[in-house]
C-alpha positions in Angstrom: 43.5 57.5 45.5 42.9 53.6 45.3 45.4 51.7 42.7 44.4 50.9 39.0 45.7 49.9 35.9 46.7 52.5 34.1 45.3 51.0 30.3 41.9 51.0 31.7 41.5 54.9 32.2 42.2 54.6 28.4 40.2 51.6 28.0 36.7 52.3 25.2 34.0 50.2 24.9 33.4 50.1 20.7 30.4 48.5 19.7 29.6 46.0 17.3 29.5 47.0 14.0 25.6 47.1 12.1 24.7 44.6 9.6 25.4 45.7 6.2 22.2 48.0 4.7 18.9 45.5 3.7 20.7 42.5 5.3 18.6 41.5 8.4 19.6 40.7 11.8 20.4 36.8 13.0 18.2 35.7 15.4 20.3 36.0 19.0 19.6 32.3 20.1 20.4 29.3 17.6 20.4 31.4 14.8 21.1 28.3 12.1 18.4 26.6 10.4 19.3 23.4 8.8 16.3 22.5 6.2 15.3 19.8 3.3 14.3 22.2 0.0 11.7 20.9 -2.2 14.6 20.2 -5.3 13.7 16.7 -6.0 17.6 16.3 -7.0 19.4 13.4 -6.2 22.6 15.4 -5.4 20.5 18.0 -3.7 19.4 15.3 -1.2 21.1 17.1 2.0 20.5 19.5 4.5 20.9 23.3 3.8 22.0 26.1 6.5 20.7 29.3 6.1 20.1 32.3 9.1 17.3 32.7 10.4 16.3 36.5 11.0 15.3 37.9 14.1 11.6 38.7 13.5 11.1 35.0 12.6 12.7 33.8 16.0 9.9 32.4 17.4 8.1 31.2 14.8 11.0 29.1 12.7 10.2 26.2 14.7 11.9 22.9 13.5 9.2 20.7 11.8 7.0 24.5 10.2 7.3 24.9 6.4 9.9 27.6 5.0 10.5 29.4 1.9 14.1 30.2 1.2 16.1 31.4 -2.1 18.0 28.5 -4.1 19.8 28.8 -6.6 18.2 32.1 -7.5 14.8 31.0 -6.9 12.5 31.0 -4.5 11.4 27.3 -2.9 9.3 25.6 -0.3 11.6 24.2 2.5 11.5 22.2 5.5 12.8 23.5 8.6 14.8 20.4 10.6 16.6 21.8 13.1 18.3 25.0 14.3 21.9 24.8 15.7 24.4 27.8 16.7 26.9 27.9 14.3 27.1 26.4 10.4 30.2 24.5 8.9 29.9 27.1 5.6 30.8 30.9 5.7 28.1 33.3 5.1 25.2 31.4 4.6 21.8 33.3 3.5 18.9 34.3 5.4 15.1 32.5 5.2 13.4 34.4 3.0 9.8 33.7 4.9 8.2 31.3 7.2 5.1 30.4 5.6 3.6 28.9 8.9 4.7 28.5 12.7 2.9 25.0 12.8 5.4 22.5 13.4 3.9 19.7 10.8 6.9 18.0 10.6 7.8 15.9 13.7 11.2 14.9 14.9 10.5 11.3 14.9 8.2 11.3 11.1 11.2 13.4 10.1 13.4 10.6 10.9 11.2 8.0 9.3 11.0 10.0 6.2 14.8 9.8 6.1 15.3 6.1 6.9 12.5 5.0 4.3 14.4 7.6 1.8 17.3 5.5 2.0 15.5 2.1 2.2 14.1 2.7 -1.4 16.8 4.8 -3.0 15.0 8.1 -3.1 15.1 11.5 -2.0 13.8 12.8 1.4 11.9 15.8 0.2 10.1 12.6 -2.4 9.3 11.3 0.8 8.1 14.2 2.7 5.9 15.2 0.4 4.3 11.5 0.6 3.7 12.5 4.5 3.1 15.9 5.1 -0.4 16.9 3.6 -0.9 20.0 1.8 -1.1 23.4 4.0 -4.8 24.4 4.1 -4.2 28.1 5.8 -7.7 28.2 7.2 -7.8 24.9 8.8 -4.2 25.4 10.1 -6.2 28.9 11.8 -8.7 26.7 13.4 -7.8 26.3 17.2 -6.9 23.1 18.3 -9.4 21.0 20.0 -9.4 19.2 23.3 -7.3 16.3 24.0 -9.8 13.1 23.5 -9.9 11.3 27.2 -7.9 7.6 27.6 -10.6 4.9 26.8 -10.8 1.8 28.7 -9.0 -1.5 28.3 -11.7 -2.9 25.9 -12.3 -7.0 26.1 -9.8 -9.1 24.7 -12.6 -12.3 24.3 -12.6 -12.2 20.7 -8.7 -13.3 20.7 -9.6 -16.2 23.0 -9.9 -18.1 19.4 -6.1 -17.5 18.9 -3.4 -19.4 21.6 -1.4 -16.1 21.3 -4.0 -13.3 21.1 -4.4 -12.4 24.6 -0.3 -12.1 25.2 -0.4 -10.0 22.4 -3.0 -8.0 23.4 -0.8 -8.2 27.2 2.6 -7.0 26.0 0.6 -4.4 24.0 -0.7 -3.2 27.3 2.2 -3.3 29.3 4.1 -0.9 26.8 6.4 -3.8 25.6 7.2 -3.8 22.0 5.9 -6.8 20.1 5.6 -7.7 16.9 2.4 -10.4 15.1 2.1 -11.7 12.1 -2.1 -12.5 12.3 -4.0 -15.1 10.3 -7.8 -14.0 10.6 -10.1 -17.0 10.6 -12.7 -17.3 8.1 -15.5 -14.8 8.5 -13.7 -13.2 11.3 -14.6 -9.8 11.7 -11.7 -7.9 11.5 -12.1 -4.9 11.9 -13.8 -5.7 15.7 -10.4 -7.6 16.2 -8.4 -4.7 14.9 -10.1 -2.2 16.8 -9.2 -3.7 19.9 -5.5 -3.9 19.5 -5.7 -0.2 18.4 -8.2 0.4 22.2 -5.6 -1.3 24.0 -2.6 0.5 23.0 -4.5 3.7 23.5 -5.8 2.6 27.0 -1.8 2.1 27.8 -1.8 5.8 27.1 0.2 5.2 23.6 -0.8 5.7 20.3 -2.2 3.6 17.2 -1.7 3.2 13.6 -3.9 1.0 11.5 -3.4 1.3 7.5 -5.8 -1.1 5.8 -6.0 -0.8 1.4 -8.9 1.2 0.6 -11.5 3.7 2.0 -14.2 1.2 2.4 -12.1 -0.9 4.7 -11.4 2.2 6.6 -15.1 3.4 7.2 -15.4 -0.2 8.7 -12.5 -0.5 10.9 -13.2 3.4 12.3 -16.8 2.4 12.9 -15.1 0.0 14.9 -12.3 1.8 16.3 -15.3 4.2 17.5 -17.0 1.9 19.2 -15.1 0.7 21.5 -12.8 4.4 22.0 -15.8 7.1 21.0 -15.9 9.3 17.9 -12.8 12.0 19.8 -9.7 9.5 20.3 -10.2 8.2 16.4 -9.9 9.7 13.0 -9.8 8.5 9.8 -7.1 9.6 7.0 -8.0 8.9 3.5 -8.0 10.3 -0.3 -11.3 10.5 -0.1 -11.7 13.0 2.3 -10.9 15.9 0.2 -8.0 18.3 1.5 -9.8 20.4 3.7 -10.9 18.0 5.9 -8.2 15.5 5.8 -5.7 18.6 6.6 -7.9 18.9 9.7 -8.0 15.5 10.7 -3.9 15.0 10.3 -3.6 18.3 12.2 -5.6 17.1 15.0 -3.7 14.1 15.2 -0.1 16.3 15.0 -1.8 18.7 17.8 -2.1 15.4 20.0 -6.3 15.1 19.9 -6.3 11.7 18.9 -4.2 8.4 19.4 -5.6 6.2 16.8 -5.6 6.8 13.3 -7.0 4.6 10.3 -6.1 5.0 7.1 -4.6 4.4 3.4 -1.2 3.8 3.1 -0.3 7.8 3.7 -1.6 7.2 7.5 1.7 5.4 7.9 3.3 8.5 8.2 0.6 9.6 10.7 2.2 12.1 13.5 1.2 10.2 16.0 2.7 10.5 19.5 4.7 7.7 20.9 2.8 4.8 19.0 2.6 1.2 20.5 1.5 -0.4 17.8 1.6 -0.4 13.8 -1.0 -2.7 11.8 -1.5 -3.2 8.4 -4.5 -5.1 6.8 -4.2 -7.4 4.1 -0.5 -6.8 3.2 -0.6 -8.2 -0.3 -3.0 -5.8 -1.7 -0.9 -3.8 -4.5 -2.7 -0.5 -3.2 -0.1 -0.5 0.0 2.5 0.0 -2.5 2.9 3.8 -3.4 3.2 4.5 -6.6 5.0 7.7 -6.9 8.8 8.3 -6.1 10.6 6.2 -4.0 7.8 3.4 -4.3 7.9 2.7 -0.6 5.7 0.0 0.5 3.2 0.6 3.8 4.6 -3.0 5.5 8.3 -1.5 5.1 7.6 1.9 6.1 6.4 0.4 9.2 9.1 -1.9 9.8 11.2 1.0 9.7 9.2 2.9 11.8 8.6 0.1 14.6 12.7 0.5 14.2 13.1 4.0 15.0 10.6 3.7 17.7 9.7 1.2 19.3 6.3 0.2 18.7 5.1 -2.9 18.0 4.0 -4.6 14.2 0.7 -6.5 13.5 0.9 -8.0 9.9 -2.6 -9.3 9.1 -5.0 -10.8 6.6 -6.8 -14.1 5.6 -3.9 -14.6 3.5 -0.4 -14.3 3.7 2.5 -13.0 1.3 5.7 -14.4 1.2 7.2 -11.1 2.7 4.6 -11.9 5.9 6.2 -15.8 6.3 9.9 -14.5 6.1 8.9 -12.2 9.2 7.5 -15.3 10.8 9.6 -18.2 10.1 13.1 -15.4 11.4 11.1 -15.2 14.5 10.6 -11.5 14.3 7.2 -11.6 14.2 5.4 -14.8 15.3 2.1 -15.6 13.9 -1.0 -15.4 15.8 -3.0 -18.7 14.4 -6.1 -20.6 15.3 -5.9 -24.2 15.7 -7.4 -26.4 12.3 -10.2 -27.6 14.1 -11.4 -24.1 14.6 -10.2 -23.3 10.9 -12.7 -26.3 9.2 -15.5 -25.4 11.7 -15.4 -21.6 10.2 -14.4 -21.7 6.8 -17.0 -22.3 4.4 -16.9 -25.9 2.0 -14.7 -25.1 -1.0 -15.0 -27.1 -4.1 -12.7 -26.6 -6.8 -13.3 -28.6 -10.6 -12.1 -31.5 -11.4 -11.4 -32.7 -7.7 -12.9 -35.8 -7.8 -14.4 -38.4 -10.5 -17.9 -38.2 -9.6 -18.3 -34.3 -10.2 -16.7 -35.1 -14.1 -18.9 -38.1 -14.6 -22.0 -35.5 -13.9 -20.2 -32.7 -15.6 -18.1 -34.1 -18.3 -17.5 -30.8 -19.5 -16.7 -28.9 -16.2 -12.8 -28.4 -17.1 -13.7 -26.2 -20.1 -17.1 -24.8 -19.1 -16.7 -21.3 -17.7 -19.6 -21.8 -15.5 -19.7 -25.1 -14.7 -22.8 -27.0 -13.0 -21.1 -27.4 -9.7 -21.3 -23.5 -9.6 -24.8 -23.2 -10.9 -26.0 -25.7 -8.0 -23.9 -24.0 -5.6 -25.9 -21.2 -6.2 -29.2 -22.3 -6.7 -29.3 -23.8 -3.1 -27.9 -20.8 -1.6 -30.5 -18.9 -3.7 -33.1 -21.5 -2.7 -31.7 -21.0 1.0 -33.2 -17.3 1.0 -29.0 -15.8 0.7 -27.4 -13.6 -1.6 -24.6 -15.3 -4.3 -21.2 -13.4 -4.6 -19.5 -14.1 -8.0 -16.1 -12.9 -8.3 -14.8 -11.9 -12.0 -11.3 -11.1 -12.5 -11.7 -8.5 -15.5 -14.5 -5.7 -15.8 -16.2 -4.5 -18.6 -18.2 -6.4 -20.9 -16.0 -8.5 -23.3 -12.1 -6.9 -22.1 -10.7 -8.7 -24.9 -11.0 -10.9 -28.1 -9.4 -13.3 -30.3 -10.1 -14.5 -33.8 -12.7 -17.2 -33.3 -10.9 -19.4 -36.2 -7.1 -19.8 -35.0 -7.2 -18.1 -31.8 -5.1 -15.6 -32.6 -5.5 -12.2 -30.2 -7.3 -8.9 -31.9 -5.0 -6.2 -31.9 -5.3 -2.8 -33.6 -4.3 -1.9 -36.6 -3.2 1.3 -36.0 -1.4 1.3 -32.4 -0.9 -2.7 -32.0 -2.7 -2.6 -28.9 -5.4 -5.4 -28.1 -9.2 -4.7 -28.8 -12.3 -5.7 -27.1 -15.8 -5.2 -26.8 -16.6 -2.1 -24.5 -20.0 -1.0 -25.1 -21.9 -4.7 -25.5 -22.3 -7.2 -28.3 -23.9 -4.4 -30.4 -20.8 -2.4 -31.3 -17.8 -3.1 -33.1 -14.3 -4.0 -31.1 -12.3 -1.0 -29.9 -8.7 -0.7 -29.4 -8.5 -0.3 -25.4 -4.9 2.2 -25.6 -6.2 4.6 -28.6 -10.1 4.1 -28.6 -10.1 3.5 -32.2 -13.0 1.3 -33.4 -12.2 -2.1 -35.5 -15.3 -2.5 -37.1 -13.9 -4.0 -40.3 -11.8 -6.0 -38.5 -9.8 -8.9 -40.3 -6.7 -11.2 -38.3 -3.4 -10.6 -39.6 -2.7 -14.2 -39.2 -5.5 -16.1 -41.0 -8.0 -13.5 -42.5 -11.0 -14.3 -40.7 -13.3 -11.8 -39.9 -14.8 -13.5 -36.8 -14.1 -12.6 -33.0 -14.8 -14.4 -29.6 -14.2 -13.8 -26.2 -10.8 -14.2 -24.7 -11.7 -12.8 -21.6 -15.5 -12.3 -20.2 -15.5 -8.8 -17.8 -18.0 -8.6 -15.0 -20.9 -6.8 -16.9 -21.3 -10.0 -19.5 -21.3 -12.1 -16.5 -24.1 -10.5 -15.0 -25.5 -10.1 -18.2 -25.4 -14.1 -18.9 -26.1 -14.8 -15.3 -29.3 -12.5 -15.3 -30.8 -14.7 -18.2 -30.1 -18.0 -16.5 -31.4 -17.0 -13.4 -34.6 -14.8 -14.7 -36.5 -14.0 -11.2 -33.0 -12.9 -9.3 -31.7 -9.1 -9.2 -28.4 -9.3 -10.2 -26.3 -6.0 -9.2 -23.0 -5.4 -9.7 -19.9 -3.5 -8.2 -16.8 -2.9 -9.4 -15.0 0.6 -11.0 -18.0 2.6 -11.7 -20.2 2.0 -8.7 -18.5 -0.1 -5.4 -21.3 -1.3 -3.2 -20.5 -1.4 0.9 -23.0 -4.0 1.7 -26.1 -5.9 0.3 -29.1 -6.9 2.2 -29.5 -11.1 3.3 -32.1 -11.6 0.4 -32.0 -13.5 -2.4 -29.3 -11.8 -5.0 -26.6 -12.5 -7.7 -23.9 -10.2 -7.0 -21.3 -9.7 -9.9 -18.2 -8.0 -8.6 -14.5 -7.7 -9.3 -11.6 -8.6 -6.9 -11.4 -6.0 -4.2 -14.9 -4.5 -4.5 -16.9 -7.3 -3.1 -19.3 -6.2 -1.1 -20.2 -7.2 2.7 -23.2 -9.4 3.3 -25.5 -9.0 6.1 -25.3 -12.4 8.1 -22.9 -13.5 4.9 -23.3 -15.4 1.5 -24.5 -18.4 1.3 -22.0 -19.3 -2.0 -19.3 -17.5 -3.9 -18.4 -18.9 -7.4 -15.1 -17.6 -8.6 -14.5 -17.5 -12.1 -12.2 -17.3 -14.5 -9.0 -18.6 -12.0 -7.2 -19.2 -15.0 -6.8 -15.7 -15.5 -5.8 -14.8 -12.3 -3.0 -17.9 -12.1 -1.9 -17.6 -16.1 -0.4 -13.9 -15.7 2.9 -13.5 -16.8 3.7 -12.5 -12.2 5.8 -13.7 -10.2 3.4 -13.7 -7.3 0.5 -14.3 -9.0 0.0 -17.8 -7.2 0.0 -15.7 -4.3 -2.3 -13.2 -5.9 -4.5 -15.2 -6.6 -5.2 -17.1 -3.7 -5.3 -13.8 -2.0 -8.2 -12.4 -3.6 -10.3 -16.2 -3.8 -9.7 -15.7 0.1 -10.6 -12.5 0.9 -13.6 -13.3 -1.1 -14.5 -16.7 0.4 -14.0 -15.4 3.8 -17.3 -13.4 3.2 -19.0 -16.8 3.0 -20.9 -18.3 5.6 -19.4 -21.3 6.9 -19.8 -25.1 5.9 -21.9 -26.4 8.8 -24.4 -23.2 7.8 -24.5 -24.2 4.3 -21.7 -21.7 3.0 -20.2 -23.1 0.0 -17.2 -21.7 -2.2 -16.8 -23.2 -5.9 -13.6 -22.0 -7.3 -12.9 -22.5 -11.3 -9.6 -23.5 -11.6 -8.1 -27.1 -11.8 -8.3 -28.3 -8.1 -4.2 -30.0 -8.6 -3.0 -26.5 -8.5 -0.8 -25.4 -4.9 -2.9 -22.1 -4.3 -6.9 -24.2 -5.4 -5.2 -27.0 -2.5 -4.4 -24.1 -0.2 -8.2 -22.2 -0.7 -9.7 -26.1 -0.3 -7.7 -26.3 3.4 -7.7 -23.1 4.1 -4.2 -23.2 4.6 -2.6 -19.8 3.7 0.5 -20.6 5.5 1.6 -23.6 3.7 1.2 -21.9 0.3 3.1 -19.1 1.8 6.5 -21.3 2.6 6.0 -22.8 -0.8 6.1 -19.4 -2.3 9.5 -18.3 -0.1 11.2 -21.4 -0.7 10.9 -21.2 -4.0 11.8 -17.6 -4.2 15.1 -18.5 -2.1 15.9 -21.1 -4.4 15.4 -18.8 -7.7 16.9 -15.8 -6.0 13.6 -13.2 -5.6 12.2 -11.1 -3.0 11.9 -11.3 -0.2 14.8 -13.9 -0.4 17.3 -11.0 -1.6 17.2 -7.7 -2.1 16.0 -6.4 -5.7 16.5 -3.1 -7.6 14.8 -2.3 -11.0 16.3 0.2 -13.5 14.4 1.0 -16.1 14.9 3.6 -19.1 16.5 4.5 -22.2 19.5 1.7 -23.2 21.6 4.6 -22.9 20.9 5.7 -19.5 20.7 2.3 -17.9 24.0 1.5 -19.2 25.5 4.9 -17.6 23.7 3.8 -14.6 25.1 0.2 -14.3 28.4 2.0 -15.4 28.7 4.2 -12.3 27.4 1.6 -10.2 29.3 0.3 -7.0 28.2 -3.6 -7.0 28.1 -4.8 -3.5 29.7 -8.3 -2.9 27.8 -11.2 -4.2 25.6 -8.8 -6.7 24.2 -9.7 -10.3 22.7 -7.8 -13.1 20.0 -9.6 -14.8 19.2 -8.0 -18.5 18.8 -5.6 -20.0 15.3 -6.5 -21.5 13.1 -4.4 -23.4 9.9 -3.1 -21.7 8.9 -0.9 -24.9 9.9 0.8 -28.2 12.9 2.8 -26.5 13.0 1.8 -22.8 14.4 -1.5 -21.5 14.9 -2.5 -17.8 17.4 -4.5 -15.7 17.5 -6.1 -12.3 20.1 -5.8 -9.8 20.2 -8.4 -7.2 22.4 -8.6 -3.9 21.8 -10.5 -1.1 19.2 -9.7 1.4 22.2 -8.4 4.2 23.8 -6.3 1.5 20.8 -4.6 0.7 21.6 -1.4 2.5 24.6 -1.3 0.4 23.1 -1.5 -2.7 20.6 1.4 -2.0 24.0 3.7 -0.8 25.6 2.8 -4.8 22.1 3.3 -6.6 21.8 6.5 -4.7 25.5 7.4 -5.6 25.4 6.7 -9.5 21.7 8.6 -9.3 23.9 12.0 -7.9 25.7 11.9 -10.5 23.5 11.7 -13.0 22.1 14.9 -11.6 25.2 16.1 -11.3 26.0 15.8 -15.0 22.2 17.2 -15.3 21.4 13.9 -17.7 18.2 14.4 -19.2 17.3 11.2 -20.4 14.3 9.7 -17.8 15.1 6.5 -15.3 13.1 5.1 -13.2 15.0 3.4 -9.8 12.6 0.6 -8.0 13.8 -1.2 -4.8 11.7 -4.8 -4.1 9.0 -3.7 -7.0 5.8 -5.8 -6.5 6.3 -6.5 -10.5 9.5 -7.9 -11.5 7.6 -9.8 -14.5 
């Protein structure tokens, strides 16, 4: 008989015991899923472990939406990651998993949590800025084929800029680099654009293009097209509707495409291993999200070109101050044409009041709204066989009114809010916040019962500029109908900033009108503003040696007039940033607005852990019961002050404060 221990003859294998009765079984591999739940709760802001049962193994992938029970409730979740064991005992069990698509990628994951805590806000905020809505029977759809690698496309449209082609190189090559671009004068952009996107994708990397509206985005992914064919592009916008932009994002996360174009949510775009990030026209306030955390596109970029390595392409006619920091720190160097190609394409601007021989002809120009330089601009480009663009600041017919004897502004007698003239010179003023009609109007400061125009919208424009020039059409485009393009015939065309329409061949004049309204607003960057929108409009114009003339109504002394008369963005740019370094604004420092009751922005400021070197300006008062104060720090403490904003806001929750506030980091409006 061969030797053995003696305690294993007595040895019993006893098996595990069963799970108690209704609790299901962990899943054998990984069986801890760490996940975001949509709690928009500052103090909630953290990842949750719960088990993940063995039927939903294989399809709790990290990135697929969840349901799971918090707090007694039942609520959408995010699946991150699964791990093997949790730091808390017992944790619970996913209640479902409401789809095996993995929409949430590692790397957007990690975006959504740096641009979280760029802005002070909550992930799951943030998440639900990037992840579309689940459409179930899209997400049922099989995926399509992978679109084939285009060709390198020409780079001879960058030959204009010294640095175009080594951009469009180091985008090849797969190295990261980073551009701030300043687009000649009736450049076409989108062509330009499209071949930086081509390129990257040609390198066998992706590319993200977010550009202000959807207009701009049918151009540039006409153009991305093209050059890459209708497969390896697609378009992410509002507009779509949810079916088919869920289908276009998911082709995109399913790797079908490599270049999107979009609104500011394509920033988010799950695009795989991108090599380069673009936004259009930085300055326009629609790249700034207005829902919770307020992240701005050219940030969220930033951070992603961070996280990733890709490359950024800031462009635009004009540039913000937030464009020249990036370029003057040598993080992104500007791609710039040399003057004498700048005067060659930019059209002749002519601002009033620039020299004594247009007052001698015009001694009335500096008060005129439409002085005769304008009218003769356009008369020659009418006379010329080209269509006019006239750029309005305001809509409507009459936006607002003051009394016609002391100049005081009509405001309602029942709300306090200002009135206008809405329907045409027919109708009586109506408050624009309640919609209450003023016909027996009388001013509370002199008692006259006469009104004139403060502010002339674009439909009185057309309106005045139909009767002076009778055998024009005059159309318009603005909030209720945006044209895309007008035909190279003879045409007035009325339009407000932003909805200018394309000309075939281009204008042979723009008058803009009004500048004093655009310059006089109570903005900090309303300089910059302004000159932004007389640009993008003036770059629509044909250029000086083809008769393209621009005849701006503002007085010609002014930095931004001097800057559209050069066509010299970048100098009105440093002006801006060193004057916001020496007063102490964005981009110079970092910025933080609090705004709500007196009550809770004084708990707020209270709790708050002021970096070194920060300052509390106000509180002011924004309305009846709200005021608001700025925090400012400087700009290397700024991660600092977004860690202590997000502190006092936890405990806010944490106390379960009821009382509203409203948390802005860099707001575009600090005035």
């Amino acid at each position: 008989m061969p030797d053995t221990d003696p305690d294993a003859l007595f040895t019993v294998e006893v098996p595990a015991p069963p799970p108690p009765k209704g609790r299901p079984e962990p899943a054998a591999r990984l069986p801890v899923a760490k996940v975001y739940v949509d709690v928009p709760l500052a103090h909630l802001d953290q990842l949750f472990d719960y088990l993940v049962p063995a039927r939903f193994d294989a399809e709790a992938v990290p990135g697929a939406r969840v349901r799971v029970r918090f707090a007694g409730q039942l609520v959408d979740a995010f699946l991150i990651e699964r791990v093997a064991r949790s730091e808390h005992k017992n944790p619970s069990f996913l209640d479902k998993v409401i789809s095996p698509e993995p929409v949430l990628a590692p790397e957007i994951a990690a975006l959504c949590r740096a641009v979280a805590d760029r802005y002070a806000g909550a992930m799951i905020d943030v998440l639900r800025l990037a992840v579309p809505p689940r459409h179930a029977r899209v997400e049922a759809e099989p995926p399509g084929e992978p679109a084939p690698v285009p060709a390198a496309p020409p780079a001879d449209g960058w030959a204009e800029y010294p640095r175009g082609r080594a951009f469009l190189d180091a985008i090849r090559s797969g190295r990261q680099a980073n551009a701030v671009w300043q687009a000649l004068p009736g450049e076409d952009w989108p062509a330009r654009l499209a071949e930086v996107a081509v390129t990257a994708a040609s390198a066998g990397r992706g590319a993200v293009l977010v550009v202000p509206d959807h207009r701009d985005v049918a151009r540039l992914h006409a153009a991305c097209v093209a050059l890459a064919g209708e497969d390896a592009v697609v378009a992410l916008s509002a507009d779509l509707g949810p079916a088919k932009r869920y289908r276009a994002w998911l082709r995109v996360r399913r790797g079908g495409a490599r270049i999107v174009v979009g609104t500011r949510a394509a920033a988010y775009a799950p695009v795989a291993d991108p090599g380069v990030l673009v936004i259009w026209d930085d300055g326009d306030d629609q790249h700034a999200d207005q829902r919770s955390p307020y992240p701005h596109v050219r940030e969220v970029l930033i951070e992603r070109a961070r996280l990733g390595g890709a490359g950024v392409l800031v462009a635009g006619f004009a540039r913000t101050a937030e464009a020249q920091l990036l370029a003057e720190s040598g993080w992104a160097p500007q791609i710039i044409a040399g003057r004498d190609r700048v005067r060659a394409s930019a059209p002749r601007v002519s601002a009033v009041g620039e020299h004594d021989s247009q007052l001698a002809r015009d001694p009335a120009a500096r008060t005129a709204r439409i002085p005769s330089l304008a009218f003769d601009a356009a008369r020659a480009s009418i006379k010329a066989g080209r269509p006019v663009l006239v750029q309005v600041p305001r809509r409507g017919y009459v936006p607002a009114v003051t009394c016609q004897d002391c100049r005081t502004p009509a405001r309602c007698r029942r709300c306090a809010g200002p009135l206008g003239l809405v329907g045409g010179p027919d109708r009586p003023p109506v408050c624009r916040w309640c919609a209450t009609p003023a016909a027996d109007f009388r001013c509370s400061a002199c008692g006259s019962r006469r009104l004139r125009a403060a502010v002339v919208g674009a439909k009185r424009t057309a309106e005045e500029l139909g009767r002076a020039f009778a055998d024009v059409p005059v159309r318009t485009s603005g909030a209720a109908e945006v044209l895309a393009r007008v035909d190279a015939e003879p045409a007035l065309v009325v339009a407000t900033p932003g909805a200018e329409p394309v000309a075939d061949g281009g204008y042979g004049a723009a008058l803009l009108l009004d500048g004093w309204a655009l310059l006089s607003r109570a903005d900090l960057r309303a300089a910059e503003e302004a000159l932004r929108r007389w640009m993008t409009a003036a770059a629509l114009v044909r250029p000086g040696g083809d008769g393209g003339r621009v005849v701006v109504v503002a007085d010609s002394a002014l930095p931004a007039v001097q800057a559209l008369v050069r066509w010299d963005p970048v100098w009105h740019a440093d002006l801006e940033l060193s004057g916001r370094v020496e007063l102490g604004f964005p981009p110079a420092v970092r910025m933080a607005s609090v705004e709500g009751s007196p009550d809770a922005v004084a708990t707020l400021l209270a709790e708050l852990r002021m970096p070194a070197g920060g300052e509390v300006l106000g509180p002011v008062s924004v309305a009846e019961t709200r005021e608001r104060v700025l925090v400012r720090v400087p700009r290397a403490r700024g991660r600092e002050l977004t860690e202590a904003l997000n502190h006092a806001q936890r405990g806010r929750a944490m106390r379960k404060d009821q009382e509203p506030l409203r948390v802005r980091v860099d707001p575009l409006d600090l005035i």
